[in-house]
Structures are given as structure tokens and as C-alpha cells.
DORORO-973220 format. One line per 3 residues: number of its first residue (from 1); their letters; for each residue x, y, z of C-alpha. Coordinates in nm, 2 decimals, padded with zeros to 4 digits. Layout:
N
NUM	A	X,Y,Z  ...
This chain:
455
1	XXX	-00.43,-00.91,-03.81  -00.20,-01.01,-03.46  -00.42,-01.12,-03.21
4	XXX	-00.36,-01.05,-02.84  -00.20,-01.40,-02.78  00.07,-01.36,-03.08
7	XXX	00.14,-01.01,-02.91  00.15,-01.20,-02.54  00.35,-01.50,-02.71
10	XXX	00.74,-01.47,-02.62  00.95,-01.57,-02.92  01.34,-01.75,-02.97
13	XXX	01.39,-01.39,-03.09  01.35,-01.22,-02.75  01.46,-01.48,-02.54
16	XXX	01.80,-01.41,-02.70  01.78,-01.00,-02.75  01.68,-01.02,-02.34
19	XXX	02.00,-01.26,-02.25  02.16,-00.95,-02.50  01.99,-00.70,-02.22
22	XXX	02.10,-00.88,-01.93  02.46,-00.93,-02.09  02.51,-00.55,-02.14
25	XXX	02.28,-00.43,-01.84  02.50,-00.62,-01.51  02.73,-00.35,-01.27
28	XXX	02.92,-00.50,-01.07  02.80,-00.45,-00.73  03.13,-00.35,-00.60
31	XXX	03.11,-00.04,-00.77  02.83,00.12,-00.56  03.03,00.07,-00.28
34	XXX	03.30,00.25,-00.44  03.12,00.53,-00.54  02.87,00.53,-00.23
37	XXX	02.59,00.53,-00.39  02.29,00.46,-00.14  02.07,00.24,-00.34
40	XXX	01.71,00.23,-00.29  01.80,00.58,-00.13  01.90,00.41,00.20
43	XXX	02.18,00.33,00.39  02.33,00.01,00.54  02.12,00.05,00.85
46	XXX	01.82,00.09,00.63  01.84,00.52,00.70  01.69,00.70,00.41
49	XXX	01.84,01.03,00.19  01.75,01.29,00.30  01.50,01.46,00.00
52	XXX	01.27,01.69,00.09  01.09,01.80,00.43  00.73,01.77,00.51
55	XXX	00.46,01.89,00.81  00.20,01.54,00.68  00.36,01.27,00.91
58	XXX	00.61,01.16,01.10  00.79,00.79,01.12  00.96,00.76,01.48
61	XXX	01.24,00.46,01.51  01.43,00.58,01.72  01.55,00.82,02.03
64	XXX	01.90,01.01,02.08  02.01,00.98,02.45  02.32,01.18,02.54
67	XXX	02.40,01.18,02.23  02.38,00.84,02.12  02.08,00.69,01.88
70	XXX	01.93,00.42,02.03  01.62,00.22,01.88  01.28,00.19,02.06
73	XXX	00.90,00.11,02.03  00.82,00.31,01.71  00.57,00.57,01.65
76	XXX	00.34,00.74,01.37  00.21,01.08,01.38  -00.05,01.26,01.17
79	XXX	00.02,01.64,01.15  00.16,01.61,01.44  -00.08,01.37,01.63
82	XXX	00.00,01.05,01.76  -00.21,00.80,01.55  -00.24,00.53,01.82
85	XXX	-00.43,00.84,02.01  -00.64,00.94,01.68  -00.77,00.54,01.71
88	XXX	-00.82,00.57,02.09  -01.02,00.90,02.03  -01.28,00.73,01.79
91	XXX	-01.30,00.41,01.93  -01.42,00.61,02.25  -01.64,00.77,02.08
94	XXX	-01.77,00.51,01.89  -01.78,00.65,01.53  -01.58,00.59,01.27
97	XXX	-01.20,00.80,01.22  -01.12,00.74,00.83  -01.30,01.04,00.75
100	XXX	-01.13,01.24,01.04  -00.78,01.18,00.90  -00.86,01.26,00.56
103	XXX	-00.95,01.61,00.66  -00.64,01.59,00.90  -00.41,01.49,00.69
106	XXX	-00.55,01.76,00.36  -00.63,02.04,00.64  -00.36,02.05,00.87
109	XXX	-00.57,02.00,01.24  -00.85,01.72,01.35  -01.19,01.86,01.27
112	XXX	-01.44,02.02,01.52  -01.80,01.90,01.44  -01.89,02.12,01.18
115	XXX	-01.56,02.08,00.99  -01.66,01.65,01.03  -02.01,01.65,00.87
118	XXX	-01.84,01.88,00.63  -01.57,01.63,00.50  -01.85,01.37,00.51
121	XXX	-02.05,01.59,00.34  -01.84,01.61,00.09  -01.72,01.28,00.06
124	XXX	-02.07,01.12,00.06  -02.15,01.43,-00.27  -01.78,01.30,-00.47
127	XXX	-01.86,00.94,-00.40  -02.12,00.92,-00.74  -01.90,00.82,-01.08
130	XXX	-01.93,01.03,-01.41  -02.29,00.94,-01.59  -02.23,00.54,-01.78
133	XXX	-01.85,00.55,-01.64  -01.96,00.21,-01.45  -02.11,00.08,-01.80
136	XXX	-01.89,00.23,-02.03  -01.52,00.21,-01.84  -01.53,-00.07,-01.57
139	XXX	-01.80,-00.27,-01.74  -01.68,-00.32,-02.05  -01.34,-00.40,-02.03
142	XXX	-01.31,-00.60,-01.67  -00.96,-00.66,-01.57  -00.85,-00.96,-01.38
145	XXX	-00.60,-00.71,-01.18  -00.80,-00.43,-01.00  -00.51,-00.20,-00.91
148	XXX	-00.48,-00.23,-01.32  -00.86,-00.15,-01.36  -00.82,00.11,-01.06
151	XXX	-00.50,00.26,-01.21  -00.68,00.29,-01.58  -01.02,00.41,-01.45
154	XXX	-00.83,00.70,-01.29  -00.64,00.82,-01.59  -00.99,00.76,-01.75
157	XXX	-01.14,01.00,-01.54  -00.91,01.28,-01.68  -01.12,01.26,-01.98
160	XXX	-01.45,01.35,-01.81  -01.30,01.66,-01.64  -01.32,01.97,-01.79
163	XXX	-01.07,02.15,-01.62  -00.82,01.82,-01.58  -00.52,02.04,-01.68
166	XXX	-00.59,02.28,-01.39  -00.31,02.27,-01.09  -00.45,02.53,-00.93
169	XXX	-00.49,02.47,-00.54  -00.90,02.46,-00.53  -00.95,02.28,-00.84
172	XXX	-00.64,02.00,-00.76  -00.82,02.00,-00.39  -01.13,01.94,-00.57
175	XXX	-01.00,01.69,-00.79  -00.79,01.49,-00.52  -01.16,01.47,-00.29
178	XXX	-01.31,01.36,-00.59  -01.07,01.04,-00.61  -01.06,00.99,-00.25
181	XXX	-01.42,00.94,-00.26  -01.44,00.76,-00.57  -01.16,00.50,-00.49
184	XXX	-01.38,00.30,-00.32  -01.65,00.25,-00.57  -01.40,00.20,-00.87
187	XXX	-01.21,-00.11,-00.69  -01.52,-00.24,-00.55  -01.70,-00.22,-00.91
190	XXX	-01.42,-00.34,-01.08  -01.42,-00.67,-00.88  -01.77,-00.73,-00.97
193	XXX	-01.75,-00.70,-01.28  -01.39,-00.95,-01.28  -01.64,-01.17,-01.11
196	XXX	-01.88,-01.18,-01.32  -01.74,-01.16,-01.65  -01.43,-01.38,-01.58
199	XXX	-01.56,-01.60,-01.26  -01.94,-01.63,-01.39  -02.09,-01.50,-01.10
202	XXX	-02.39,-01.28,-01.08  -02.34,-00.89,-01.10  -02.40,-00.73,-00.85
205	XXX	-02.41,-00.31,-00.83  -02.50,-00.17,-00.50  -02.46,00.22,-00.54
208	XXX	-02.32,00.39,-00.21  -02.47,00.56,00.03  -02.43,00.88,00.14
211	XXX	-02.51,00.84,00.50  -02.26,00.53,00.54  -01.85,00.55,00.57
214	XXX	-01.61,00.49,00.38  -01.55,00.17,00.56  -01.92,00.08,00.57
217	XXX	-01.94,00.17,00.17  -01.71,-00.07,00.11  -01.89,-00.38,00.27
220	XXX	-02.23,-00.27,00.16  -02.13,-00.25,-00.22  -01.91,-00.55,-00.20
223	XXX	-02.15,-00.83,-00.06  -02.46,-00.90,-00.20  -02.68,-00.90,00.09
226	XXX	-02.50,-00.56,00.17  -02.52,-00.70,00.54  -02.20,-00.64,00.77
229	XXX	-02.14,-00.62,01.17  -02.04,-00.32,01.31  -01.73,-00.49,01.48
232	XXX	-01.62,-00.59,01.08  -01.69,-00.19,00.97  -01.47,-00.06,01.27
235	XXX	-01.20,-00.31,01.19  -01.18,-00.22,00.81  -01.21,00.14,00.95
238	XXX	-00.92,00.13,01.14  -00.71,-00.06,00.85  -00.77,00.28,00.64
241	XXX	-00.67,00.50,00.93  -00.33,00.30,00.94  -00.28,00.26,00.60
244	XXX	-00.37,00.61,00.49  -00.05,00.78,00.54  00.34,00.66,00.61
247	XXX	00.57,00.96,00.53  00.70,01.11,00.19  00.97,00.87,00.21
250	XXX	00.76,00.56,00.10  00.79,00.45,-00.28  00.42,00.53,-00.38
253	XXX	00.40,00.88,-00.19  00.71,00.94,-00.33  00.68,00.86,-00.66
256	XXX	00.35,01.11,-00.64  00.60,01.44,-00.52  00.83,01.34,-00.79
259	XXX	00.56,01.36,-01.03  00.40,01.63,-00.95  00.74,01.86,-00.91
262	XXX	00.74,01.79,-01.33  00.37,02.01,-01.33  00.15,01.73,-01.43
265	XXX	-00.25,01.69,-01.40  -00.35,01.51,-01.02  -00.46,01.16,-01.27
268	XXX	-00.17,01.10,-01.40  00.04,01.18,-01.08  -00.21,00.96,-00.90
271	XXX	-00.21,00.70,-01.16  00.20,00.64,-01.08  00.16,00.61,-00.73
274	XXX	-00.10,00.33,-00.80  00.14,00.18,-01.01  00.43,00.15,-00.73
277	XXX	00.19,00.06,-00.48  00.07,-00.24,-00.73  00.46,-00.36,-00.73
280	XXX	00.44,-00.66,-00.49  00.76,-00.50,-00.26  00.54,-00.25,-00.17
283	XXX	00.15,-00.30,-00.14  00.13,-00.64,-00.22  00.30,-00.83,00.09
286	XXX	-00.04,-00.87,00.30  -00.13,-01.15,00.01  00.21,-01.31,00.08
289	XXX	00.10,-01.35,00.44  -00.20,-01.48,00.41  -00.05,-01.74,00.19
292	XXX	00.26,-01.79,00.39  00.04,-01.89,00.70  -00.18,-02.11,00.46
295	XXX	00.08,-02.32,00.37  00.22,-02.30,00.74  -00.12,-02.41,00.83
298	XXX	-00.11,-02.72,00.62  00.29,-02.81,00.76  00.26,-02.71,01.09
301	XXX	00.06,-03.03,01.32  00.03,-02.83,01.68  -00.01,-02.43,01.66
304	XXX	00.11,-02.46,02.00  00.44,-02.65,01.95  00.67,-02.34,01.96
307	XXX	00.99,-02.59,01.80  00.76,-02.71,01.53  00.65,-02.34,01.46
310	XXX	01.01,-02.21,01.49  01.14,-02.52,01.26  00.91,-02.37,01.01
313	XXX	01.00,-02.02,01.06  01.36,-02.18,00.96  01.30,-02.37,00.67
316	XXX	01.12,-02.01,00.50  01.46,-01.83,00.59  01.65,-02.14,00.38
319	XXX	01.40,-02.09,00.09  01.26,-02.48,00.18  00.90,-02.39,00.25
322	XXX	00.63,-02.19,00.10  00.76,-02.00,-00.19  01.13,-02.08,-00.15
325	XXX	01.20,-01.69,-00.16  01.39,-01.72,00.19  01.15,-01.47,00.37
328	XXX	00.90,-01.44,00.63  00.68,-01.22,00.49  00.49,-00.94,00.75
331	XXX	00.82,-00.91,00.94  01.10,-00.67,00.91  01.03,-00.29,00.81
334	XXX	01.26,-00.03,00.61  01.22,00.21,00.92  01.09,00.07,01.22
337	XXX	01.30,-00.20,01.42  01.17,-00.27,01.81  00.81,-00.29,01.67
340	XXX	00.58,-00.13,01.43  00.31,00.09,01.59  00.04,00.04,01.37
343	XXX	00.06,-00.38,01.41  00.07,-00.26,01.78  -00.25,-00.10,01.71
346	XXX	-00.37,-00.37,01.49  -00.35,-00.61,01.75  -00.58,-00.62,02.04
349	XXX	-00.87,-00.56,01.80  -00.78,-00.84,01.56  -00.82,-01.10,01.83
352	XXX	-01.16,-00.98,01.89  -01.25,-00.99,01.51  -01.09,-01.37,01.58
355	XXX	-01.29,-01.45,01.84  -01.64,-01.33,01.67  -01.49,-01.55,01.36
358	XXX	-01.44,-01.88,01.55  -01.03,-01.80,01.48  -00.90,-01.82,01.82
361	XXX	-00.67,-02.11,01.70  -00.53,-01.93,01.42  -00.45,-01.56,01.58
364	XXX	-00.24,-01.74,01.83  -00.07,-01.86,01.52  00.01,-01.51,01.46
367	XXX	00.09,-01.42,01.76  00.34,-01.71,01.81  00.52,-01.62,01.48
370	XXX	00.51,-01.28,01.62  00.72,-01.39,01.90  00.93,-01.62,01.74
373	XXX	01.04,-01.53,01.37  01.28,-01.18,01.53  01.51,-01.43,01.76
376	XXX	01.49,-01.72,01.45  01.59,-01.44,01.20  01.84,-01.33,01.40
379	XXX	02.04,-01.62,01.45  02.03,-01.71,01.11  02.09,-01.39,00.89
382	XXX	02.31,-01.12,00.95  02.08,-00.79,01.03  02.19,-00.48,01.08
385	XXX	01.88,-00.37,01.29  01.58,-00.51,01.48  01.27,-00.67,01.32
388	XXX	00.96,-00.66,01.36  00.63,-00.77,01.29  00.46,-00.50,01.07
391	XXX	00.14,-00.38,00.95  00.08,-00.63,00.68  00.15,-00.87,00.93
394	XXX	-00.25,-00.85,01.08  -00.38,-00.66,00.75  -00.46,-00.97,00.56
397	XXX	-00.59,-01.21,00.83  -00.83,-00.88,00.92  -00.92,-00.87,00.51
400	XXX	-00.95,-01.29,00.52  -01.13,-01.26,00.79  -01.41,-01.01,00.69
403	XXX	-01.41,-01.23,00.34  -01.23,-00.98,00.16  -01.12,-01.14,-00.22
406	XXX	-00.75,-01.10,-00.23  -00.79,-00.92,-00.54  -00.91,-00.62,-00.35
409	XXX	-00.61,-00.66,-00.09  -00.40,-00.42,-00.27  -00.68,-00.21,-00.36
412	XXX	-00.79,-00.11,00.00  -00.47,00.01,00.07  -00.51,00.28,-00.26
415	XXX	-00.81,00.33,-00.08  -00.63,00.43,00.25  -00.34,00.56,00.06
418	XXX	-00.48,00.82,-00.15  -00.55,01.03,00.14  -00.17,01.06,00.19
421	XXX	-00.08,01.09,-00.16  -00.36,01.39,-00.21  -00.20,01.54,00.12
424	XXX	00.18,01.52,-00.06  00.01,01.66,-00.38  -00.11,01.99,-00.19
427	XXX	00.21,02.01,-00.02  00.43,01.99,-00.30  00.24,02.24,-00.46
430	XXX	00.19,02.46,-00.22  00.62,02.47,-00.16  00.70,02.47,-00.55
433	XXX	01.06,02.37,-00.63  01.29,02.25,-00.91  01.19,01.90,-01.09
436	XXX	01.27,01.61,-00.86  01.62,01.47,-01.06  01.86,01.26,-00.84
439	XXX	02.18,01.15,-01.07  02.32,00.86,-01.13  02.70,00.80,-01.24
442	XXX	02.75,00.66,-01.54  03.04,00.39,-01.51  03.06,00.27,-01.88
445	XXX	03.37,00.35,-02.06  03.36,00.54,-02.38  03.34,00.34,-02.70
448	XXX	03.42,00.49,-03.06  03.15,00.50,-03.30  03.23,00.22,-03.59
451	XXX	03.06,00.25,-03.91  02.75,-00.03,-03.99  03.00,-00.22,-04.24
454	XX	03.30,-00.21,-03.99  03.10,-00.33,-03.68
């Protein structure tokens, strides 16, 4: 019988029937100029298609004065809402918000009081897995990727629901609170039992606590002591609040209307968003960031020599330093040019994480790359808008920072995420239409059909 290594193993025989792919697979890239095909579903100035229309959130980049579009400072609303104003409002109040935009973002409006303990209410009853789904699903079959183990214990799930089939608004609504809740548990679980299993390390199973946040979940069932700061709660807070919604445009939320216009169950619509927000161009560049400043860390003598730090900056854009990929990773956005309001956000509350930390020294190593990588990328590539430092930018310095194992980088983001993806469901159900089918032109010409012996 094979074993998993002679399945893994990659033989003569596809090295050559892959070169046979890649042969027969190239279009010339002239073409898609020819036939104006916008790829990635953008256009040169990085403007998307136009596919569908939505009341969940809005991506601001730019203002139209006197006719004339002209970039500025961009914005992100919620229903509506301006999110830097959602974060003021909690902050103020001093509670946490993640639980606030999940009802805002499902619901339609911010919750009154009652409508609050009701989503937390809810929230804290969902947040308990299936009876022996810890032992049987994550348990026994640890996964040294937890968007993989969070991607299979969802489709998992299906099998313990009764009424998985159903797309009927309650039960989908039902369903979709159900993983919102659970999302935290499953990642969280899943890297205990990597660590144990694969790392050797003791395993440790906090269940959550109804009384807690999402955030505050998190850190409990992750470190063993269960012990956590409230400055390191609200700052993992306000990453979900950021990260839990970016329009119907991005790949993941997009991939979940495209799947759900076919009529499929909320786990396997679900299930393909996690697997786009798994691809590293999409929820993965926070670990590149970390990593980046890492290395720059190790190369770079005086955090405050701006030439050294800019000489750096210009040996990543030449693909000399780091991982030679010629980018500076947390700058630069499909959308927003002049500056990305949730980094904006981000900010001012990551140098006081910084300064609790003892990591003065290396936030103003952030904040000089900050500064310096728009004018360095500027001069040495040809851009055809502004750039920016975005939100993965701070993300993963806040997640190093609060000891966060990279593994569960990606992972808090589906944790954020999946309240904008359950919000997308609804909607798309709610405003049935036609399966989601762009076209593509085919630009082979046609060949006639040989017979075996004549080929």
C-alpha cells in the first residue's frame, strides 16, 4: 500500500507532464490588452468591475470635486457608520466593540442595550462545540496549518447539523452565529493540539467563558495561565473590529457571494472563503511583515538613521534583502492610496501596547518605514497611484507583541472576517439573482481531431 510520502514524493514523470502544462498553459500578455480584459477584475489604476451592490460597507479612496476625482485620506464605513467613530464610541465607553459590529454588520443598525447582551447572549450560548468534536475532529488529526484545520473542522461541522442543507434565512442566520462564535475556539484548539502533538508541548484545553469577549476568549483559551491585561484584550479587540469587514469586493467575501449565488449549504460557502483568505496575497501578508522587519532588524545598525533605513527599504524594492520578492510588504493597497484608515486607527494604540512591552525602539521602526518606503517606492517603480501603509502593516507587530504564534496570524483574521462573510451570505440571499458566471474568451485556435494512430 502507497504511503503518504510516495503520494507527497514528486516524480521525473510530473516534472515533465508540468513543463507539458506550463508549455500549453502561457497567453501572451499582449492579448489581454487587446481584448481589455480587466484582470484580477481591476483596472490600471487598481479600480475594481463593477459586480454587484451592497448596504454592508463602504471603501472610500477618493472624492470628486467639480467634477474631477481626486484621492484623499481614506475611509471605512459599517452600514453606513464611520468605523474610526464605532472605535471612538467603545473606547469611550470602555467595553469592548467586536460584538457590536457583528450585530451591526448581520442587523443593519448598532445595537441599543438590550439588542447588546442579546448578541452576547447569543454568542457566549453558540461558543460550545458539538459533544467529542474537540476529541474526535481537532484532536485526532492536528494540522500543522490552522486555516487548514479551521477550513476542515467547518466543513466537519456540516455533518453534525441536522438541518445543514437548509438556506432558509433563520436557520442560515442560525448557522452563520454558530461559526462566528465557534471560530475562535476551533483555531485556538487547533493550535494546541499542533503544539502538542507536533511541537511536544503540554495540552492545554481551556473551555470559554460565557461572560468574556470574543477578544478576551481568545487569550484566555490560548495561554496557559489564561492571564492577559486589559490593554492586550482591547488591542486584539480592535484588530477584529478592523478586520471584520472590507467590502464585497475583497477576494474571500467575494468568493463567499459567488458561492452562495450557486445555492449551496453556509459550510461549504464558508469553507471557500477560508480557503482564499489562507492564500498568502490575501490573509497572509501580516506574517511577511513581521518577518520583513526581523530581518531589517538584524541589517539595519541605527533605527534612527533614516539613509540606512531608506537604503534598506531600497534593496527590498531590487529583490536584495529579505526574501528577494522585490516588495515591501504592509505597504500599498488595491483601494486605498493617501492612507489606509484602519492603520490610521491602528496606530496611536499600538505605541501604547509598545510602550507597556518595552518596544518603544522598535514602533519607531515602524513608524520610520511608514514615512519613508511611499517616497522610496516612488522613485524607484512606476505607480499608478499613491501608497500607503495598510492594516497588516501594525497587525502583526500588535499579534507579536501580545505573543500571538504566527500560526494563528491568519486565523484571527477568519475570526474577524467571518462576521463580514455571514453579513454577505444574508445579503446575497436575501437579493437572490442568477449564478455569479463572469466569461472569459477563449483565444486558442481550433484544432482538428486526429485519430490515436495518426497523432
Amino acid at each position: 500500500m502507497p504511503t503518504n510520502e510516495d503520494f507527497s514524493k514528486i516524480t521525473p514523470e510530473l516534472i515533465e507532464l508540468s513543463k507539458l502544462c506550463e508549455k500549453n498553459g502561457k497567453i501572451n500578455k499582449e492579448l489581454y490588452s487587446k481584448y481589455d480584459v480587466k484582470r484580477g477584475l481591476r483596472d490600471i489604476n487598481g479600480k475594481g468591475v463593477l459586480a454587484g451592490l451592497t448596504e454592508i460597507s463602504e471603501i472610500c479612496s477618493n472624492v470628486t470635486v467639480n467634477g474631477e476625482t481626486r484621492p484623499c485620506d481614506g475611509k471605512l464605513y459599517y452600514r453606513g457608520v464611520d468605523v474610526e467613530d464605532i472605535v471612538k464610541g467603545f473606547i469611550h465607553d470602555d467595553r469592548f466593540g467586536f460584538e457590536e459590529v457583528v450585530y451591526l454588520l448581520m442587523f443593519g443598525t448598532l445595537p441599543n442595550k438590550e439588542q447588546f447582551e442579546q448578541i452576547n447572549r447569543l454568542l457566549a450560548y453558540y461558543r460550545n462545540l458539538p459533544h467529542y468534536f474537540t476529541r474526535d475532529v481537532i484532536l485526532k488529526a492536528p494540522s500543522s496549518d490552522m486555516m487548514n484545520a479551521l477550513a476542515r473542522s467547518v466543513l466537519t461541522l456540516y455533518s453534525y447539523d441536522p438541518k445543514a442543507d437548509d438556506t432558509s434565512l433563520p436557520n442560515v442566520l442560525r448557522q452563520c452565529l454558530q461559526l462566528i462564535a465557534t471560530f475562535p475556539v476551533i483555531s485556538v484548539y487547533s493550535y494546541q493540539a499542533y503544539s502538542h502533538y507536533r511541537r511536544n508541548q503540554s495540552l492545554i484545553i481551556h473551555p470559554p467563558r460565557p461572560e468574556l469577549s470574543t477578544a478576551e476568549n481568545i487569550l484566555h483559551m490560548l495561554r496557559h495561565d489564561s492571564k492577559y491585561t486589559r490593554l492586550e484584550a482591547k488591542l486584539l479587540d480592535m484588530s477584529l473590529v478592523l478586520h471584520a469587514e472590507h467590502g464585497g469586493g475583497n477576494n474571500s467575501t467575494f468568493t463567499t457571494h459567488v458561492v452562495t449565488s450557486s445555492g449551496t449549504d453556509t459550510y461549504s460557502a464558508i469553507a471557500a472563503a477560508l480557503g482564499s483568505l489562507k492564500g498568502p496575497k490575501h490573509g497572509g501578508a501580516n506574517i511577511k511583515v513581521v518577518k520583513m522587519f526581523e530581518d531589517m532588524e538584524k541589517n539595519i545598525s541605527d533605527y534612527n538613521d533614516e539613509d540606512e533605513v531608506r537604503s534598506y527599504l531600497t534593496k527590498l524594492l531590487h529583490g536584495e534583502a529579505f526574501d528577494k520578492s522585490g516588495l515591501i510588504y504592509g505597504m500599498g493597497h488595491a483601494v486605498y492610496s493617501i492612507s489606509d484608515p484602519r492603520a490610521r486607527v491602528f496606530k496611536g494604540f499600538v505605541e501604547k501596547l509598545s510602550e507597556e512591552k518595552g518596544k518603544l525602539d522598535e514602533f519607531k521602526l515602524y513608524s520610520t518605514v511608514e514615512k519613508l518606503a511611499p517616497e522610496v517606492i516612488a522613485k524607484e517603480r512606476r505607480i499608478y497611484k499613491g501608497v500607503s501603509a495598510n492594516v497588516d502593516f501594525y497587525s502583526g507587530f500588535v499579534y507579536s507583541m501580545l505573543d500571538l504564534p504566527p500560526k494563528l496570524f491568519t486565523p484571527i483574521f477568519a475570526i474577524a472576517r467571518i462576521a463580514g462573510w455571514s453579513a454577505h451570505r444574508m445579503e446575497e440571499l436575501v437579493n437572490p439573482s442568477k449564478i455569479i458566471r463572469p466569461a472569459y474568451k477563449n483565444i486558442h485556435d481550433r484544432v482538428e481531431y486526429k485519430d490515436i494512430a495518426h497523432r
